[in-house]
C-alpha positions as CSV (number, residue, x, y, z in Angstrom):
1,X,0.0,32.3,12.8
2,X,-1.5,34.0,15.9
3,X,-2.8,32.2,18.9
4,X,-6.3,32.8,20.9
5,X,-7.7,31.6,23.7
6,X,-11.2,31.4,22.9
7,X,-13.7,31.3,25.9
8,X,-16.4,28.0,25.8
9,X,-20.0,28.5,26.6
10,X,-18.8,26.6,30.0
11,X,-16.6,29.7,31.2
12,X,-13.3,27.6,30.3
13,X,-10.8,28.5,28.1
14,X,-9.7,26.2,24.7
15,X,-6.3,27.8,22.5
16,X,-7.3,27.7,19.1
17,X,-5.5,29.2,16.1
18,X,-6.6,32.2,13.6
19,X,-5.8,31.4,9.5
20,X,-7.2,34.7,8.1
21,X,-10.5,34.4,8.9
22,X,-11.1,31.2,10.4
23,X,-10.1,29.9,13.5
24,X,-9.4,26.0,14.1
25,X,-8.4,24.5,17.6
26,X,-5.0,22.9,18.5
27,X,-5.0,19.6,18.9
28,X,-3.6,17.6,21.4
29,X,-0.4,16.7,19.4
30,X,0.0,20.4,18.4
31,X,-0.1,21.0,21.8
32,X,2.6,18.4,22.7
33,X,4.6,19.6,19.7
34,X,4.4,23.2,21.3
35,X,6.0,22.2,24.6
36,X,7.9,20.0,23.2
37,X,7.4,16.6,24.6
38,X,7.1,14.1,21.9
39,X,3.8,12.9,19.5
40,X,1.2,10.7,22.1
41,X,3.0,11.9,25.4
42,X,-0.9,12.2,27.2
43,X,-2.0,9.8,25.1
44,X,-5.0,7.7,26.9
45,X,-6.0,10.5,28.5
46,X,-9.4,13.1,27.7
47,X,-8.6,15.7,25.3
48,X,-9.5,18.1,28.4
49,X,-6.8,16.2,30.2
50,X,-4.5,16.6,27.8
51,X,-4.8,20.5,27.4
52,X,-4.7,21.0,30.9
53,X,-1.6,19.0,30.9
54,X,-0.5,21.0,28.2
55,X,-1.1,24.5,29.4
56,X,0.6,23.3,33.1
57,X,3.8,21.8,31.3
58,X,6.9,24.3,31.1
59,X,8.3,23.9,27.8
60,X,11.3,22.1,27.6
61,X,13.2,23.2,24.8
62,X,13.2,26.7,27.2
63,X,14.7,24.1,29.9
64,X,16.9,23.2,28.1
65,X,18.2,26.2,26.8
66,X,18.5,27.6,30.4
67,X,20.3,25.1,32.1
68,X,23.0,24.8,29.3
69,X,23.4,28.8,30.0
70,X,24.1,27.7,33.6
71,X,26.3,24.9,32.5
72,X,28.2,27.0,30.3
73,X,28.8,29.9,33.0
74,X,29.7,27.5,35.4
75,X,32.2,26.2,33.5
76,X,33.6,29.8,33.0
């Protein structure tokens, strides 16, 4: 599954997903999933919120991962 970034008629950017020939946008909770934060975490929000949100966030599975590597060569 590749992902895009397909330009709007407005000059902004939406992430959207290719299957063969068609191409369907993430939704919000995809986009959650993706980062890692859990199902409704922007909930309440504007889906243009949401992305934005989305595309700022630094994943935290990545986080995670990094700082146990510092943990663990601390404890060296």
């Amino acid at each position: 599954m590749g992902t895009l970034k397909a330009r709007t008629t407005s000059g902004g950017q939406q992430m959207a997903v290719s299957t063969g020939s068609v191409v369907r946008r993430l939704t919000p909770t995809e986009c959650e999933r993706l980062q890692g934060f859990p199902d409704g975490w922007t909930d309440g929000q504007a889906d243009s919120n949401r992305y934005k949100q989305m595309g700022n966030a630094v994943a935290v599975p990545v986080v995670q991962w990094i700082i146990n590597r510092m943990v663990t060569q601390i404890n060296e």
